[in-house]
VMD Tcl script that draws the C-alpha trace (Angstrom):
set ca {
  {176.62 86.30 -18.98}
  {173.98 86.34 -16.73}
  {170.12 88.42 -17.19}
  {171.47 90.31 -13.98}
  {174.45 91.51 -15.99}
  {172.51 92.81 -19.31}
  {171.37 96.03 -17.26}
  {174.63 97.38 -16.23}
  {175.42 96.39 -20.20}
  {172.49 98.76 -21.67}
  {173.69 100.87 -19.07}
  {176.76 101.49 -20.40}
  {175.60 101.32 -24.25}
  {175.65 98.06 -25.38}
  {172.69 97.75 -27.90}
  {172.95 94.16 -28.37}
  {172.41 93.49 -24.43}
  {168.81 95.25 -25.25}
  {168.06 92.88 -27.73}
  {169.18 89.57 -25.28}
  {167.04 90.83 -22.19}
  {164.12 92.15 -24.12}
  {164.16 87.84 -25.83}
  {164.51 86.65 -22.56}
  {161.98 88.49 -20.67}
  {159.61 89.43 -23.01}
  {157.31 86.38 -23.15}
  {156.87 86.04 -18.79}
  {156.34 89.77 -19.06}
  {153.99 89.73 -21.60}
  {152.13 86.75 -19.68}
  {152.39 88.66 -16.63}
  {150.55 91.63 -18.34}
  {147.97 89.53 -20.44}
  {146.71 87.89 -17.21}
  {146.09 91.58 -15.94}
  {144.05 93.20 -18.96}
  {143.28 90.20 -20.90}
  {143.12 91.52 -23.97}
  {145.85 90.96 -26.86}
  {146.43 94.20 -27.68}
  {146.48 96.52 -24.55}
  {148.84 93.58 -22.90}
  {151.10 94.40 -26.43}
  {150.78 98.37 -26.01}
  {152.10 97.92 -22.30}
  {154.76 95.50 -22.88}
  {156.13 97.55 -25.40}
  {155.38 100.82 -23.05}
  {156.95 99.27 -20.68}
  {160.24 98.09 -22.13}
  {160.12 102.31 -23.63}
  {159.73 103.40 -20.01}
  {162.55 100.77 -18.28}
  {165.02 101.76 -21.01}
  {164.71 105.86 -20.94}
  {165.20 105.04 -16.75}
  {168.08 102.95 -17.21}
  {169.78 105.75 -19.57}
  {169.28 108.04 -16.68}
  {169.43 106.56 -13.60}
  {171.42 103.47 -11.75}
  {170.08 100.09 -12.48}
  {168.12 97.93 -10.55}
  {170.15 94.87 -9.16}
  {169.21 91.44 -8.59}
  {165.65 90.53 -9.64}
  {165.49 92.32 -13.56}
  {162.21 90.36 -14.82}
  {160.53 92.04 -11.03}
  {161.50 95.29 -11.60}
  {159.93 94.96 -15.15}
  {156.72 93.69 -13.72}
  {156.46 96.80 -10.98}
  {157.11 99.71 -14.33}
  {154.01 97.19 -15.85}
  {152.03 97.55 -13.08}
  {152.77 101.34 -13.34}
  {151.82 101.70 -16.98}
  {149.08 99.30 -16.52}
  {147.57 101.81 -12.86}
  {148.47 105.04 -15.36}
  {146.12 103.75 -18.10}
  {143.40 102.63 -15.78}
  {143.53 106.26 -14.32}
  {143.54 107.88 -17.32}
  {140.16 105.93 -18.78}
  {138.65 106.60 -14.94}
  {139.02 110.63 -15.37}
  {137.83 110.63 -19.17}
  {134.72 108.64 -18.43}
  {132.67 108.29 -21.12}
  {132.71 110.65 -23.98}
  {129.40 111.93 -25.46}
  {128.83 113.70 -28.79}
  {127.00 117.08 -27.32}
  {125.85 118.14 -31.02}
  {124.19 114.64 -31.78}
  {122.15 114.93 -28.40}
  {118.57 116.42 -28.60}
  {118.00 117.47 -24.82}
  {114.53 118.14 -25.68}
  {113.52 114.74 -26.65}
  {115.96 113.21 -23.96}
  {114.29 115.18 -21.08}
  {110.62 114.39 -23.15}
  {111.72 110.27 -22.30}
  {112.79 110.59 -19.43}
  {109.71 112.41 -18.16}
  {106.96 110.27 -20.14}
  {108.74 107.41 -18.52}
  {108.05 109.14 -14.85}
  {104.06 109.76 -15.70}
  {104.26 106.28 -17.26}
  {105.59 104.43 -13.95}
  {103.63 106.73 -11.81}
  {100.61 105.91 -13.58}
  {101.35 102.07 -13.38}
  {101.80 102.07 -9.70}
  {99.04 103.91 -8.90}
  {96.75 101.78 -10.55}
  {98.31 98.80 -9.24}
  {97.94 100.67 -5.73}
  {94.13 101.27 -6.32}
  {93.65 97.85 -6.65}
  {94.51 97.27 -2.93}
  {92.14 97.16 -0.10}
  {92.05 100.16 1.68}
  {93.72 99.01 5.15}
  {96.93 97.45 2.94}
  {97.03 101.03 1.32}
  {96.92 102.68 4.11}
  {99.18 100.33 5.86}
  {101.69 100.63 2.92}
  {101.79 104.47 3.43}
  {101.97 104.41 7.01}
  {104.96 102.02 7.16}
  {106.79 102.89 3.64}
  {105.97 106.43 2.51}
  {106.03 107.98 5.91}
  {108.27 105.36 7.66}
  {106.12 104.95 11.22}
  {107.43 101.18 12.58}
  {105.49 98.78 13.03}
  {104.37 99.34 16.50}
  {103.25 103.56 15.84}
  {101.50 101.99 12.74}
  {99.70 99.17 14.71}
  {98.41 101.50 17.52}
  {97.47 104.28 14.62}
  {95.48 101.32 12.82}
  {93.84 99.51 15.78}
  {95.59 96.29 15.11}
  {98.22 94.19 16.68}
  {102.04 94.39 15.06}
  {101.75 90.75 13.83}
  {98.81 91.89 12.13}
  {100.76 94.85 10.11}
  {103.34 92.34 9.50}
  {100.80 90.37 7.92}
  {98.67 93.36 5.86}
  {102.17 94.67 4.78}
  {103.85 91.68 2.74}
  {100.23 90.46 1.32}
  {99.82 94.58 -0.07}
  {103.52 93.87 -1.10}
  {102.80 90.65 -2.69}
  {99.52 91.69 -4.63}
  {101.88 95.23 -5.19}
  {104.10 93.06 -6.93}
  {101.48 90.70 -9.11}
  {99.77 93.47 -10.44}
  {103.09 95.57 -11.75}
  {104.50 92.02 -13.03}
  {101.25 91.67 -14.88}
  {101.09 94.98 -16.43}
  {105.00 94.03 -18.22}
}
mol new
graphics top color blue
foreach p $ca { graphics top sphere $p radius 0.5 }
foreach p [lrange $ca 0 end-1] q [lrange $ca 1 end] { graphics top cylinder $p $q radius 0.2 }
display resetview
Protein backbone atom coordinates (compact mmCIF):
# COMPACT_ATOMS: atom_id res chain seq x y z
CA UNK A 1 0.00 0.00 0.00
CA UNK A 2 1.27 3.00 -1.18
CA UNK A 3 0.82 7.00 0.63
CA UNK A 4 -1.03 7.66 -2.82
CA UNK A 5 -3.53 4.96 -1.94
CA UNK A 6 -4.39 6.07 1.86
CA UNK A 7 -6.62 9.02 0.40
CA UNK A 8 -8.99 7.13 -1.68
CA UNK A 9 -8.90 4.75 1.75
CA UNK A 10 -10.11 7.74 4.19
CA UNK A 11 -12.17 8.44 1.37
CA UNK A 12 -14.09 5.64 1.56
CA UNK A 13 -13.98 5.31 5.56
CA UNK A 14 -11.16 3.56 6.55
CA UNK A 15 -10.05 5.14 9.93
CA UNK A 16 -6.94 3.29 10.23
CA UNK A 17 -5.62 4.76 6.71
CA UNK A 18 -5.92 8.28 8.76
CA UNK A 19 -3.79 7.14 11.31
CA UNK A 20 -0.89 5.63 8.56
CA UNK A 21 -0.82 8.98 6.43
CA UNK A 22 -1.13 11.38 9.29
CA UNK A 23 2.57 9.03 10.80
CA UNK A 24 3.93 9.31 7.59
CA UNK A 25 3.48 12.83 6.73
CA UNK A 26 3.25 14.48 9.77
CA UNK A 27 6.91 15.14 10.65
CA UNK A 28 7.94 16.80 6.71
CA UNK A 29 4.71 18.68 7.22
CA UNK A 30 5.34 19.84 10.42
CA UNK A 31 9.02 20.84 9.22
CA UNK A 32 7.57 22.39 6.30
CA UNK A 33 5.36 24.62 8.60
CA UNK A 34 8.01 25.28 11.43
CA UNK A 35 10.41 26.73 8.81
CA UNK A 36 7.44 29.18 7.91
CA UNK A 37 6.38 30.60 11.47
CA UNK A 38 9.17 29.40 13.51
CA UNK A 39 7.63 29.07 16.47
CA UNK A 40 6.71 25.58 18.21
CA UNK A 41 3.43 26.14 18.83
CA UNK A 42 1.69 28.07 15.93
CA UNK A 43 3.66 25.39 13.51
CA UNK A 44 1.59 22.65 16.04
CA UNK A 45 -1.86 24.69 15.82
CA UNK A 46 -1.48 24.58 11.88
CA UNK A 47 -0.39 21.13 11.45
CA UNK A 48 -3.11 19.99 13.37
CA UNK A 49 -5.51 22.72 11.50
CA UNK A 50 -4.40 21.52 8.69
CA UNK A 51 -4.79 17.77 8.89
CA UNK A 52 -8.78 19.11 10.41
CA UNK A 53 -9.16 21.07 7.17
CA UNK A 54 -7.64 18.15 4.52
CA UNK A 55 -9.85 15.56 6.24
CA UNK A 56 -13.47 17.52 6.35
CA UNK A 57 -12.38 18.13 2.24
CA UNK A 58 -11.64 14.67 1.62
CA UNK A 59 -15.16 13.60 3.29
CA UNK A 60 -16.69 15.91 0.80
CA UNK A 61 -15.00 16.17 -2.16
CA UNK A 62 -12.72 13.82 -4.64
CA UNK A 63 -9.22 13.33 -3.55
CA UNK A 64 -6.24 14.75 -4.72
CA UNK A 65 -4.06 12.22 -6.78
CA UNK A 66 -0.48 11.81 -7.05
CA UNK A 67 1.59 14.13 -4.84
CA UNK A 68 -0.47 13.72 -1.09
CA UNK A 69 2.43 15.31 1.21
CA UNK A 70 2.03 18.66 -1.73
CA UNK A 71 -1.39 18.97 -1.47
CA UNK A 72 -0.92 19.02 2.40
CA UNK A 73 1.66 21.70 2.16
CA UNK A 74 -0.71 24.09 -0.26
CA UNK A 75 -4.06 23.64 2.70
CA UNK A 76 -0.75 24.75 5.15
CA UNK A 77 0.05 27.49 3.27
CA UNK A 78 -3.72 28.32 3.31
CA UNK A 79 -4.15 28.10 7.06
CA UNK A 80 -0.84 29.60 7.54
CA UNK A 81 -2.08 33.10 4.69
CA UNK A 82 -5.69 32.85 6.78
CA UNK A 83 -3.95 33.43 10.14
CA UNK A 84 -1.57 36.05 8.90
CA UNK A 85 -4.74 37.90 7.55
CA UNK A 86 -6.61 37.58 10.38
CA UNK A 87 -3.70 39.18 12.89
CA UNK A 88 -3.23 41.99 9.84
CA UNK A 89 -7.11 43.18 10.19
CA UNK A 90 -7.14 42.96 14.16
CA UNK A 91 -4.01 45.03 14.52
CA UNK A 92 -3.24 45.77 17.75
CA UNK A 93 -5.77 45.77 20.46
CA UNK A 94 -5.84 48.63 23.02
CA UNK A 95 -7.66 48.75 26.37
CA UNK A 96 -9.84 52.17 25.70
CA UNK A 97 -10.83 52.39 29.58
CA UNK A 98 -7.09 52.12 30.81
CA UNK A 99 -6.13 55.08 28.37
CA UNK A 100 -6.13 58.68 29.83
CA UNK A 101 -6.38 60.82 26.51
CA UNK A 102 -5.76 63.77 28.54
CA UNK A 103 -2.38 62.93 29.74
CA UNK A 104 -1.59 61.11 26.34
CA UNK A 105 -2.38 64.27 24.26
CA UNK A 106 -0.49 66.40 27.46
CA UNK A 107 2.95 64.06 26.21
CA UNK A 108 2.62 64.21 23.15
CA UNK A 109 2.32 67.99 23.07
CA UNK A 110 5.08 68.82 25.84
CA UNK A 111 7.20 66.65 23.66
CA UNK A 112 6.36 69.15 20.49
CA UNK A 113 7.24 72.53 22.69
CA UNK A 114 10.14 70.42 24.02
CA UNK A 115 11.73 69.61 20.42
CA UNK A 116 10.67 72.92 19.14
CA UNK A 117 12.36 74.58 21.84
CA UNK A 118 15.60 72.44 21.32
CA UNK A 119 15.90 73.26 17.71
CA UNK A 120 15.39 76.63 17.97
CA UNK A 121 18.02 77.17 20.27
CA UNK A 122 20.30 75.05 18.45
CA UNK A 123 19.18 77.27 15.32
CA UNK A 124 20.05 80.57 17.21
CA UNK A 125 23.31 79.47 17.63
CA UNK A 126 23.97 79.71 13.83
CA UNK A 127 25.35 82.61 12.01
CA UNK A 128 22.89 84.50 10.42
CA UNK A 129 23.73 83.73 6.58
CA UNK A 130 23.62 79.64 7.49
CA UNK A 131 20.10 80.49 9.04
CA UNK A 132 19.00 82.16 6.49
CA UNK A 133 20.48 79.85 4.03
CA UNK A 134 18.87 76.88 5.91
CA UNK A 135 15.39 78.53 5.46
CA UNK A 136 15.83 79.51 2.05
CA UNK A 137 16.86 76.04 0.81
CA UNK A 138 14.91 73.68 3.49
CA UNK A 139 11.85 75.46 4.90
CA UNK A 140 10.85 77.16 1.73
CA UNK A 141 12.59 74.74 -0.75
CA UNK A 142 14.25 77.57 -3.34
CA UNK A 143 17.36 75.35 -5.14
CA UNK A 144 20.36 76.17 -4.92
CA UNK A 145 20.72 78.49 -7.78
CA UNK A 146 17.23 80.95 -6.69
CA UNK A 147 18.94 80.79 -3.20
CA UNK A 148 22.47 81.81 -4.47
CA UNK A 149 21.20 84.78 -6.61
CA UNK A 150 18.67 85.78 -3.52
CA UNK A 151 21.91 85.67 -1.18
CA UNK A 152 24.58 87.30 -3.42
CA UNK A 153 26.75 84.27 -3.47
CA UNK A 154 27.84 81.68 -5.89
CA UNK A 155 25.97 77.97 -5.70
CA UNK A 156 29.24 76.33 -4.52
CA UNK A 157 29.13 78.75 -1.88
CA UNK A 158 25.41 77.65 -0.61
CA UNK A 159 26.62 74.22 -0.99
CA UNK A 160 29.21 75.06 1.35
CA UNK A 161 27.05 77.43 4.07
CA UNK A 162 24.35 74.63 3.89
CA UNK A 163 26.17 71.31 5.15
CA UNK A 164 28.51 73.44 7.73
CA UNK A 165 24.73 75.02 9.25
CA UNK A 166 23.80 71.25 8.91
CA UNK A 167 26.83 70.02 10.59
CA UNK A 168 26.91 72.61 13.58
CA UNK A 169 22.68 71.86 13.34
CA UNK A 170 23.58 68.52 14.16
CA UNK A 171 26.47 69.07 17.07
CA UNK A 172 24.45 71.23 18.96
CA UNK A 173 21.07 68.84 19.07
CA UNK A 174 23.59 65.77 19.71
CA UNK A 175 24.94 67.79 22.57
CA UNK A 176 21.78 68.77 24.14
CA UNK A 177 20.91 64.47 24.44
Amino acid sequence: MTAADEPQKIWEGDFKSIEQICLTTWEPLYRFIYFKVQNREEAEDITQETYVKTLAYLNAHDIPRGNFLGYLKTVALNVLRDRWRQKKRRGITINFEEINPEEWSGQDHQKTIAQRLQLENALAKLSADQRTVLDLRIIKGYSVAETAMLVGKTEAAVRTSQCRALQALSQFLDAND
